[in-house]
N, C-alpha and C positions, 0 to 999 in steps of 0.2 A: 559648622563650616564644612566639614567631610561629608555630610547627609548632601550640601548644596554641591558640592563636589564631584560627589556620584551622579545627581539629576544630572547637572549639566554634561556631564562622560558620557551618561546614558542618552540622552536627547541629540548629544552630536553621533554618537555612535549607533541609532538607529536605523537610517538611513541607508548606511552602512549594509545592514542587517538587512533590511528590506529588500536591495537590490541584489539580494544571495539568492533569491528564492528560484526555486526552480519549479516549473511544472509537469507532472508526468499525466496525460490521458491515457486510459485504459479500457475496452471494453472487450469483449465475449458475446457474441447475439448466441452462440449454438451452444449447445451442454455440452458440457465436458467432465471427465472424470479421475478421482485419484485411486488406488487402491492401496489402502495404509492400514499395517498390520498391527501398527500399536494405537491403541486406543487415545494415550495421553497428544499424540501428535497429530492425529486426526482430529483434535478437540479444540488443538492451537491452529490446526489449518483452516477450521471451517470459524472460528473465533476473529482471524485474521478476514478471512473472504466476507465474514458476517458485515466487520466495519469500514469495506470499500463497496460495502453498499451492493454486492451477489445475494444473488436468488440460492439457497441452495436445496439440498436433499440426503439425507444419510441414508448407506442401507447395510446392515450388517448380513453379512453370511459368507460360507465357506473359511474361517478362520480368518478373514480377515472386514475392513471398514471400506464402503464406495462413498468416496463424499462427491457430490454431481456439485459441478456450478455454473451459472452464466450472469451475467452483467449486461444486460440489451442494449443498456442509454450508456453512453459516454458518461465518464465522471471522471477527475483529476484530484491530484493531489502537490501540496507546495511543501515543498522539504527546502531545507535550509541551506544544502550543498549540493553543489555539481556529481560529488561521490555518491552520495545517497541519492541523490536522484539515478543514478547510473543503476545502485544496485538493487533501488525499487524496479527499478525498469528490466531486469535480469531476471528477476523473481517472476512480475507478472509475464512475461514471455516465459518462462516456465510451466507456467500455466496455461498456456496458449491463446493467451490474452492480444491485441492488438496494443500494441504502446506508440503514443507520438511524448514525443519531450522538447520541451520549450524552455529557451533562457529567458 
């Protein structure tokens, strides 16, 4: 009885769920560059850039890490909230990414 309980809470509250999503586009045609002096953080940036789908490049010297990136083609991403879409959208303009966001 609660198993059936949960399907149907779940199946109406889908929907729901569904119409949360949000979209952020992002690209980079030109290289750009980070210069990050701890290794473990430049592993989590280029980790992050690796799965929005950038081209990248590392180069170690002078004491610290160049991680290069670009994105040519347009890609997007569906987050679940207007917040997080907000602050994916902050991030990749930090990187000097083009962002369009779509409800």
């Amino acid at each position: 009885m609660f198993k059936r309980l949960l399907l149907a809470l779940a199946i109406t509250l889908l929907p729901t769920f569904a119409m949360a999503d949000e979209i952020v586009r992002y690209q980079l045609t030109q290289w750009k560059a980070k210069h990050i002096h701890d290794a473990k953080k430049a592993e989590t940036i280029m980790q992050t850039l690796k799965k929005l789908g950038c081209e990248l490049k590392k180069n170690r010297h002078n004491g610290h890490i160049d991680v290069k990136y670009r994105c040519v083609k347009w890609h997007e991403m569906k987050l679940g909230s207007h917040e997080d879409a907000h602050k994916w959208e902050k991030w990749l303009q930090e990187f000097n990414f083009k962002t369009e966001h779509k409800h």
